[in-house]
Every structure is written in structure tokens, then in C-alpha cells.
N, C-alpha and C positions, 0 to 999 in steps of 0.2 A: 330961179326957175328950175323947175325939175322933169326931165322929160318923160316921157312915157316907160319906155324902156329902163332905163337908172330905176322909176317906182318900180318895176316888172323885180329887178334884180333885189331889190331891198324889200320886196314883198314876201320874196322866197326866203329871203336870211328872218323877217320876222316871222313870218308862220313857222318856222322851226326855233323860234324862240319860246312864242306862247302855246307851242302844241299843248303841253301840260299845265297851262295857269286853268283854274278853274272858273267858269263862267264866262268865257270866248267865244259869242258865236260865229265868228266869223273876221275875214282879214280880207281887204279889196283895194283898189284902186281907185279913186274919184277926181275929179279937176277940180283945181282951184283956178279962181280969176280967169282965166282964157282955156282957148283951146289947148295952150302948150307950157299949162304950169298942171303938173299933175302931182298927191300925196295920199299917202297911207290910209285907210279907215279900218278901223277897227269897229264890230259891234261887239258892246259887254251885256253880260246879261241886269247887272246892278251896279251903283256907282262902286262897291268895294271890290268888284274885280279893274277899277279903271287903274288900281296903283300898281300892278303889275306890269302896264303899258307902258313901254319907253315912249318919250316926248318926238323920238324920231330914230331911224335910223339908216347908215350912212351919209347922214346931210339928206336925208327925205322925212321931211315932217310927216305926225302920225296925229289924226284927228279921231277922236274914241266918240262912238254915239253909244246910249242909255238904250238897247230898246226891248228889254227883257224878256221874258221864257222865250222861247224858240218852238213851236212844235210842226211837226209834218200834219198836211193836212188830209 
């Protein structure tokens, strides 16, 4: 189980991982299972930016979603 906080600290060390992978839109927080299991998401833009996503980091698992272009509305 991973708490809130630990996701908070390993969200920071990953966005400054993928600041420059190409087609990242984005890096968050989401729960798993209960209120107090919380991990990583990432959104890519296509599946060939998901192989630049580590599986997890610091022991906080990282869940990659599909959900392409990005635009301001």
C-alpha cells in the first residue's frame, strides 16, 4: 500500500524524469483499491511513447493510459 504522500514525493522525482520524453501529456495521482492505496498515472499520447515509462518508481507503481493528442479548448 502506498500512501498519499510517498505518491506526492515520487510524482515529483517522475515528472522530472519524463519532462523531455516525447508525447507525455501529463503525470498524476490516482487510488487504487481503497481510499489508502494510491499510484502514479501517467497519460501518453500513443502506445510508442508508453516505453519510456518506468513500471514504477520508488516502490510507487506507475499506470500509463492511451489517451492521445491533447488540445486546449
Amino acid at each position: 500500500m502506498v500512501t498519499r504522500d510517498e505518491a506526492r514525493t515520487a510524482k515529483s522525482a517522475l515528472r522530472h524524469t519524463l519532462e523531455h520524453v516525447d508525447g507525455v501529456c501529463g503525470v498524476g495521482l490516482t487510488q487504487r483499491g481503497d481510499d489508502h492505496d494510491w499510484v502514479l498515472q501517467v497519460n501518453v499520447q500513443s502506445v510508442s511513447a508508453r516505453k519510456d515509462v518506468p513500471p514504477d518508481v520508488d516502490g510507487v507503481p506507475v499506470r500509463v493510459h492511451v489517451v492521445g493528442a491533447v488540445e486546449a479548448l
